[in-house]
Every structure is written in C-alpha cells, then in structure tokens.
VOPAGU-2260 file (C-alpha; in pm, 1 decimal, decimal comma):
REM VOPAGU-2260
SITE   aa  ch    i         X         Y         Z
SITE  UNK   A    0   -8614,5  -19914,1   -6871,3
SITE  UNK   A    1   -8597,4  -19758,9   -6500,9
SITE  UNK   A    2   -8302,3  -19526,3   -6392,0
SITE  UNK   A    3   -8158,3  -19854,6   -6182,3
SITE  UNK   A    4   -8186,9  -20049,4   -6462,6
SITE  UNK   A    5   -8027,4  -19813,9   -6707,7
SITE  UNK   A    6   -7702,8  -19733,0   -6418,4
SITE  UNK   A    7   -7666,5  -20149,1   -6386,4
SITE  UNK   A    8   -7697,6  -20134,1   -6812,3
SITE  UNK   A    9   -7378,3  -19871,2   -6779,2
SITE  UNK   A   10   -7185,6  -20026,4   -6498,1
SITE  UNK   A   11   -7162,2  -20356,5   -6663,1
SITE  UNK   A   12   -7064,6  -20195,9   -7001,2
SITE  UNK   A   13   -6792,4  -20057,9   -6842,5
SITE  UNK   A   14   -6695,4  -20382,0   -6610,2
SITE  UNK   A   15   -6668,3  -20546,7   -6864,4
SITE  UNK   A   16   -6429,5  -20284,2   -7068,3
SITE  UNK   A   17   -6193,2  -20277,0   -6776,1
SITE  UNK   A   18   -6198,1  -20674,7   -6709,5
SITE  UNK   A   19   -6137,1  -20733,5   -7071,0
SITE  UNK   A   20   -5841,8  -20494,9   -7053,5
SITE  UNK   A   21   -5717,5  -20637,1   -6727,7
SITE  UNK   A   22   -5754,3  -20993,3   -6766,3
SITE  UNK   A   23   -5668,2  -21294,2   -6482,8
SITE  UNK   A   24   -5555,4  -21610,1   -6484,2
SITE  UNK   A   25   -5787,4  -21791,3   -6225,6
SITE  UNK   A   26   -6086,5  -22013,6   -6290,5
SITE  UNK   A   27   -6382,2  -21854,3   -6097,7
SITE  UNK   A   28   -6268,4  -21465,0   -6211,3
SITE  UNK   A   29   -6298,4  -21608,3   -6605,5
SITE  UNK   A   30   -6611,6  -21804,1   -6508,9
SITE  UNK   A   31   -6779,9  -21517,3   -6347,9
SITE  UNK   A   32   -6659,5  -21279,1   -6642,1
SITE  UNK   A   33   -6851,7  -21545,8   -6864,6
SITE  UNK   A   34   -7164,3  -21500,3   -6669,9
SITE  UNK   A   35   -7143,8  -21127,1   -6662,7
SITE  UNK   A   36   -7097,5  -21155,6   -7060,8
SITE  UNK   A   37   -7429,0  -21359,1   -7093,5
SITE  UNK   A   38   -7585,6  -21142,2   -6855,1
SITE  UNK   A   39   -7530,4  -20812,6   -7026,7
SITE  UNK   A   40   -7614,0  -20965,6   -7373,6
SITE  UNK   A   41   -7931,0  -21090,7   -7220,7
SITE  UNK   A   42   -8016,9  -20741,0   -7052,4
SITE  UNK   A   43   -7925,8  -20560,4   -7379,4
SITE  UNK   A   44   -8238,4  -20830,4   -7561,9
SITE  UNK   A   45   -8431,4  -20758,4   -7285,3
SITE  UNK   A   46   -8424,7  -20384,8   -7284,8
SITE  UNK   A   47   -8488,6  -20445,0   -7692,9
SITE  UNK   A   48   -8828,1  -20635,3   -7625,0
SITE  UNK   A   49   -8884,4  -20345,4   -7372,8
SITE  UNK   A   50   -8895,9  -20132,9   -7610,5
SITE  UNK   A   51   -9039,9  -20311,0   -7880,4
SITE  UNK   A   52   -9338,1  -20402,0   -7664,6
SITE  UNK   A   53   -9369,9  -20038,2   -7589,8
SITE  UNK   A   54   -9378,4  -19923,7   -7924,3
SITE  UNK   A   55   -9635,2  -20196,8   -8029,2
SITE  UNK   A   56   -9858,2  -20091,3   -7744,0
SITE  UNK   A   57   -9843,6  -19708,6   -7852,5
SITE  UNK   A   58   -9925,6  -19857,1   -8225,9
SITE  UNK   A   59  -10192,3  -20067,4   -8148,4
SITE  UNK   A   60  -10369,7  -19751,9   -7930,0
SITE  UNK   A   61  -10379,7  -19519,0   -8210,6
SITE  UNK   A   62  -10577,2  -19821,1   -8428,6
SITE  UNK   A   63  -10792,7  -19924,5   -8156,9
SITE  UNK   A   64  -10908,2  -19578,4   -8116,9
SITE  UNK   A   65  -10930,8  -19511,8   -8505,5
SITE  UNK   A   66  -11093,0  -19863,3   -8531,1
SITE  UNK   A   67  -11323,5  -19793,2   -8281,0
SITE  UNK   A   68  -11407,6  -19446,1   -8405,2
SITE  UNK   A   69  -11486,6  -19592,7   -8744,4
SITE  UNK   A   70  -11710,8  -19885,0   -8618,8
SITE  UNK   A   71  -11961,2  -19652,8   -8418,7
SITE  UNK   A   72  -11960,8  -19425,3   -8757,0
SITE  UNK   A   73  -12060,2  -19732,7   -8941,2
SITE  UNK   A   74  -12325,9  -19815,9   -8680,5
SITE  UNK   A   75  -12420,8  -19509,6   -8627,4
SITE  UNK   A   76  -12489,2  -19531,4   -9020,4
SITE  UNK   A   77  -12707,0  -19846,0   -9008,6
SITE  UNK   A   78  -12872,6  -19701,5   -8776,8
SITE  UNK   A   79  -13006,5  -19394,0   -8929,2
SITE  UNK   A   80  -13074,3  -19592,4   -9259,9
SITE  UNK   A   81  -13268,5  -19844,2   -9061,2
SITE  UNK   A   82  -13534,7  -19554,3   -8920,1
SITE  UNK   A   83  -13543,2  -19419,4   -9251,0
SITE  UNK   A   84  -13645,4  -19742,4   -9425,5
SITE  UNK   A   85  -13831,6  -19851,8   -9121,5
SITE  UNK   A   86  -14087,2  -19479,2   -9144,9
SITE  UNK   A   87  -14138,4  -19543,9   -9508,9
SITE  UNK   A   88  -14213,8  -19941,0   -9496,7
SITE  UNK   A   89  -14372,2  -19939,8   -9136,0
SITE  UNK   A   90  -14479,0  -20295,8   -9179,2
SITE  UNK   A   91  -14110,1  -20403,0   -9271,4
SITE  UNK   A   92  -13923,8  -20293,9   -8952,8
SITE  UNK   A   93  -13542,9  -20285,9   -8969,4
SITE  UNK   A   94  -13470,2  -20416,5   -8611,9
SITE  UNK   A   95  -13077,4  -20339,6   -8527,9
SITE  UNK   A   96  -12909,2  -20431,0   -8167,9
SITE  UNK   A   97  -12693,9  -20190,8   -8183,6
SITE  UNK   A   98  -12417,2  -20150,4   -7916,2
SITE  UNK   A   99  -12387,3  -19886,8   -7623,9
SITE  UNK   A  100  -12101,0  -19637,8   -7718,0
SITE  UNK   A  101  -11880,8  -19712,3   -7400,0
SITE  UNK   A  102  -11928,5  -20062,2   -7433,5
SITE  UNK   A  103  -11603,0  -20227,9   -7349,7
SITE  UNK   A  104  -11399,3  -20360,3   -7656,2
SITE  UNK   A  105  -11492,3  -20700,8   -7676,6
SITE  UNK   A  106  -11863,0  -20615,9   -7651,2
SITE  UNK   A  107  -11853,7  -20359,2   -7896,0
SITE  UNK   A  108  -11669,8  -20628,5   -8173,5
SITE  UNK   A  109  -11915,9  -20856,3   -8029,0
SITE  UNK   A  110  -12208,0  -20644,6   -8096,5
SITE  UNK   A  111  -12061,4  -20465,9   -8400,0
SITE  UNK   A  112  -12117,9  -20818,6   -8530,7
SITE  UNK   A  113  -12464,4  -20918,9   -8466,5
SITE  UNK   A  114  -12540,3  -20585,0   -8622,8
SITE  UNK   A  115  -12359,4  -20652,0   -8923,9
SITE  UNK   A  116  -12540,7  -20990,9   -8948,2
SITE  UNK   A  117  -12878,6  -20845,2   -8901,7
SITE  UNK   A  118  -12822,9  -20608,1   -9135,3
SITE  UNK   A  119  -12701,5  -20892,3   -9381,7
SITE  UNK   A  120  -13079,5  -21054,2   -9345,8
SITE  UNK   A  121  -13224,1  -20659,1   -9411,3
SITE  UNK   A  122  -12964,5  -20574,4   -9676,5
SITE  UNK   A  123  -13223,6  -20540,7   -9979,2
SITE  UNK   A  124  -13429,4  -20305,8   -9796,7
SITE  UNK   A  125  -13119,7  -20064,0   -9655,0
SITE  UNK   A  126  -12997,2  -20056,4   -9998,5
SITE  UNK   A  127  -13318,2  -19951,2  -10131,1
SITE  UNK   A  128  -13278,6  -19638,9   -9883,9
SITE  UNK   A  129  -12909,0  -19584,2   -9930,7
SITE  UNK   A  130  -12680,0  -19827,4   -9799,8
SITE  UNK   A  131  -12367,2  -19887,6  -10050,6
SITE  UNK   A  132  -12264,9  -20159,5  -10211,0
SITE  UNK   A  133  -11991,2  -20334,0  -10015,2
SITE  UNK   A  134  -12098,0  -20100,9   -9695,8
SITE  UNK   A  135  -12150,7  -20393,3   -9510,5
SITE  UNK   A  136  -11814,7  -20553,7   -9636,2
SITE  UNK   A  137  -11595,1  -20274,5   -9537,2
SITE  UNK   A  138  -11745,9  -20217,1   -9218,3
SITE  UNK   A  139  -11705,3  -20615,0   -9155,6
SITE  UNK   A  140  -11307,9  -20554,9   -9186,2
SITE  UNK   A  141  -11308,4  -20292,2   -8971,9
SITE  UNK   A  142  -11433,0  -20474,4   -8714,2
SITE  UNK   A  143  -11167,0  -20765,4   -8728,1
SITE  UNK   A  144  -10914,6  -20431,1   -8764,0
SITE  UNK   A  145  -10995,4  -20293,8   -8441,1
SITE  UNK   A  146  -11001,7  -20665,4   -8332,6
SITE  UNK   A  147  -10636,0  -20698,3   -8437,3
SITE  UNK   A  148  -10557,9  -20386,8   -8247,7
SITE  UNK   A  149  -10713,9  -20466,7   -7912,2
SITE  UNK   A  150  -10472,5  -20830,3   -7947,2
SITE  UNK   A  151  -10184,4  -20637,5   -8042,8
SITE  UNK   A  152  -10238,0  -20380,4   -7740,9
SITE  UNK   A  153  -10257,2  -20648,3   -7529,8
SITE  UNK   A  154   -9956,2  -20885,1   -7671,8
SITE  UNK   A  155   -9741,3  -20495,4   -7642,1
SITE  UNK   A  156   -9791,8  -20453,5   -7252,4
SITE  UNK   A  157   -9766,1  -20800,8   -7181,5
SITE  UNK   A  158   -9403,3  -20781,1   -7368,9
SITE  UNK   A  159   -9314,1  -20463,9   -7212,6
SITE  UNK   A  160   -9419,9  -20611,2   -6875,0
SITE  UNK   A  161   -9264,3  -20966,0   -6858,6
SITE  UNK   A  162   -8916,6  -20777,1   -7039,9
SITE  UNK   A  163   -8874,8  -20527,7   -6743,0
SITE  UNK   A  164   -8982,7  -20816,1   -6476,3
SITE  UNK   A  165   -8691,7  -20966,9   -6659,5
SITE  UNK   A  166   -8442,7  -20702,5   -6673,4
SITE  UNK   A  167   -8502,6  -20646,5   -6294,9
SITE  UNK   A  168   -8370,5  -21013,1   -6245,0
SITE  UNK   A  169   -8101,7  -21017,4   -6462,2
SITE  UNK   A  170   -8004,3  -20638,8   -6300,6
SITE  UNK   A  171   -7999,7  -20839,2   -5972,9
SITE  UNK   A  172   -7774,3  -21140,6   -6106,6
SITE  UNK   A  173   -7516,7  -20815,2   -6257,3
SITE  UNK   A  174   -7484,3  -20665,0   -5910,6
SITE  UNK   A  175   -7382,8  -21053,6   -5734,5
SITE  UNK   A  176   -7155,6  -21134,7   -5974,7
SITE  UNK   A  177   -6989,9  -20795,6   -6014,0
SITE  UNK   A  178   -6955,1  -20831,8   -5613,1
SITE  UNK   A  179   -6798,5  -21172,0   -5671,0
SITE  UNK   A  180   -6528,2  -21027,6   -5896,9
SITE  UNK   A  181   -6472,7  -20762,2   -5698,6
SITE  UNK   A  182   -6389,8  -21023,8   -5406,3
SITE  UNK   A  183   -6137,9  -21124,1   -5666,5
SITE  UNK   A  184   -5960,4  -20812,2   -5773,1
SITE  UNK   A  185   -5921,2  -20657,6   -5425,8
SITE  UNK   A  186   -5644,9  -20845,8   -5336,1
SITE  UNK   A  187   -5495,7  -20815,0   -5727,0
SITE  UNK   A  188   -5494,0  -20464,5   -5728,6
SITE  UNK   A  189   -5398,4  -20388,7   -5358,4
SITE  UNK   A  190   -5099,4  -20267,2   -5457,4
SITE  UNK   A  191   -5206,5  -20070,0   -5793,7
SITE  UNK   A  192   -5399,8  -19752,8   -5689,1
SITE  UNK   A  193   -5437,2  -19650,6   -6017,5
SITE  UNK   A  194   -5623,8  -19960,1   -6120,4
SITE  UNK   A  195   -5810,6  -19985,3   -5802,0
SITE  UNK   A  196   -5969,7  -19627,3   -5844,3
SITE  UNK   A  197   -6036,5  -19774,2   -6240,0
SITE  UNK   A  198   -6212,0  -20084,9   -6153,0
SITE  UNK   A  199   -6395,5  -19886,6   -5826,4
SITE  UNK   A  200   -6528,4  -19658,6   -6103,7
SITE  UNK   A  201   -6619,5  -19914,5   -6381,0
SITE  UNK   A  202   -6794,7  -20125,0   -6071,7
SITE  UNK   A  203   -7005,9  -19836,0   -5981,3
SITE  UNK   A  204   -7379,7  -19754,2   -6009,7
SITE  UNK   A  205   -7343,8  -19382,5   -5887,0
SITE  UNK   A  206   -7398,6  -19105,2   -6175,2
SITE  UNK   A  207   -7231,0  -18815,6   -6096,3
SITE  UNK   A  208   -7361,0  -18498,2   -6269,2
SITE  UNK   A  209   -7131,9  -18177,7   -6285,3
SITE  UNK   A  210   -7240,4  -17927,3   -6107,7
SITE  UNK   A  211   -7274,4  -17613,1   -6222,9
SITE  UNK   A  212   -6986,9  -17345,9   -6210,2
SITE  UNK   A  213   -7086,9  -17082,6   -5886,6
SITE  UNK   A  214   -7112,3  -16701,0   -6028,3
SITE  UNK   A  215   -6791,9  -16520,9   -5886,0
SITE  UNK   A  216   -6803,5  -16329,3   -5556,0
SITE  UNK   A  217   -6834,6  -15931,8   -5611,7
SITE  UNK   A  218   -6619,2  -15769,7   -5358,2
SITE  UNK   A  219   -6848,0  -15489,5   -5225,8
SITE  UNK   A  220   -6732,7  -15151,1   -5304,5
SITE  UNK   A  221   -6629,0  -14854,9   -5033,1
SITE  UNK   A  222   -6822,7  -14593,6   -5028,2
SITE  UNK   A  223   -6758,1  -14341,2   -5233,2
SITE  UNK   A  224   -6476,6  -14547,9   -5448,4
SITE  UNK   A  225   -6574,8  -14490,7   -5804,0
SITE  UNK   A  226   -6546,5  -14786,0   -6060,1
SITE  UNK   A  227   -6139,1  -14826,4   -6191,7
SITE  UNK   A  228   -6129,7  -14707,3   -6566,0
C-alpha cells in the first residue's frame, strides 16, 4: 500500500466515524455515506489481497531458488555418474542434455526433464555406478516443486499488482464522494465551528507529525559573572 493510499485508508476511517456520529436526514448525504461504506470495505479487501499477494510472492522466491538450487545438484549428479559409467563402458555412452545453469526457468524445468527421461532409458547402467534407488523419482518432484513455485511467483505479483491498480481506483472514488458530502455539510455546519473544524479534520488527507520540542535558549553569560550556587 503507498503513503496516498494508506492517508485515503485513514481519512475515510475517520469520515465515516464522524458521519455516523453526525447523521442527516437527506437522500443523496445517506446515499453517498452508502457508497463511501462499500468503498472503504472494498479498499480494506483490497489492501488484504495486497498483501496476501505480496507475501505469496516472497514465499514462492525462497522455493524457486531452493528448487532451483536442488535441480542443478541433481543434474549436476547425473552428470558426473554419466562420465563415470561412460569411461568404464566406453562403448555404452551415457548421453545427457543437460541444461545451461542460467537457463531461464521454464527452460531449465524443460530441460531438467528431458534429462530425467534420458536418464530413465540409461537407468540400469547409472545404477550400476551409483545412482540410488528412487534418485530419479525424487529429483522428478523437485522439478514439478520448483514448477509450482515459478506459478505461484507469478499468480503473487499479478495479485499484488491488479490489488494496488485497484486500490488506486477505489482511493479515487473515496476522494469524489467525500467532496460530495462535504458539498453537503458546509451549509449544515455553517453555524457549528466546533463541528466544522471536526468534519475538516476527519475529511483530511494531511498527516501532521509533531515536531520536535526546540532545546532552550542559554542566555550568554557576562564576563566575569560566575555560575549562581
């Protein structure tokens, strides 16, 4: 959520405190304190997906970078068991396509694949030379892991994105209707100065910040005057 969108998020809170509290009998102020309801809830569920979609970005990061971590190990595996098997049985070459490092992520599952398949047609002869039992299995779910995380990365941002494109609208639709009402209660509170300044400072956006007490003045001394006891 941006600063603006946060100070709209806080002004309409408190709008909303004051016009409940101060309530008026006329159609388009309780139709436009309707729409400032609905408009609040929906920011609030926006701001939640906001956040949700950020959180299930961060997530899917960390996997995708453990996933991918984890494939390239298990290449990088295959690979050394395939020269090993391939010097002692030159006739019998293990032939692996394996991926570049930096490939992008939907080469690397891509090619993570094929490897896994051509090590499938090989898998008697890696096993003679120390491939595991179920080596080929595990690394197999790691791929569709890191595949996961990629889709979840990408379903994250696109939730974090369309929510704040979202919020920025519905912050926009706050501020018009908030100026509508405040068409409406200028004339109502005219005559109520301590309302008015109430309702001025529910409407606002401004965040005002203390600011810090100034360190007192010393008075210089005279010279010669000696501190008083």
């Amino acid at each position: 959520m941006t600063d603006y969108i946060s100070r709209i998020f806080d002004m309409v809170l408190r709008a909303l405190i004051f016009l409940r509290a101060n309530p008026l009998d006329d159609p388009a102020f309780i139709t436009n304190v309707a729409r400032l309801e609905s408009d609040a809830a929906r920011l609030q569920e926006l701001a939640a997906m906001e956040r949700d979609g950020h959180i299930e970005a961060g997530a899917a990061v960390i996997g995708k970078k453990e996933g991918k971590a984890n494939i390239l190990d298990g290449l990088n595996i295959l690979a050394r068991l395939a020269v090993i098997a391939t010097r002692e049985v030159p006739e019998l070459p293990v032939r692996l396509t394996l991926p570049k490092p930096n490939s992008g992520a939907q080469k690397l599952i891509g090619g993570a694949r094929t490897v896994v398949t051509q090590a499938r047609d090989q898998q008697e002869l890696l096993t003679r030379y120390g491939m595991t039992t179920g080596f080929l299995d595990q690394l197999g779910a790691t791929i569709d892991q890191y595949e996961r995380a990629v889709s979840a990365k990408s379903s994250g941002v696109n939730t974090h994105i369309g929510a704040s494109a979202d919020m920025a609208e519905v912050a926009s639709e706050i501020v018009r209707v908030v100026k509508a009402i405040d068409a409406i209660q200028r004339p109502r509170l005219r005559r109520d100065p301590e309302k008015r300044a109430a309702w001025k400072a529910a409407r606002s956006t401004v965040r005002h910040t203390p600011k810090p007490a100034a360190d007192p003045v010393e008075t210089p001394k005279a010279a010669g005057e000696s501190p008083a006891a």
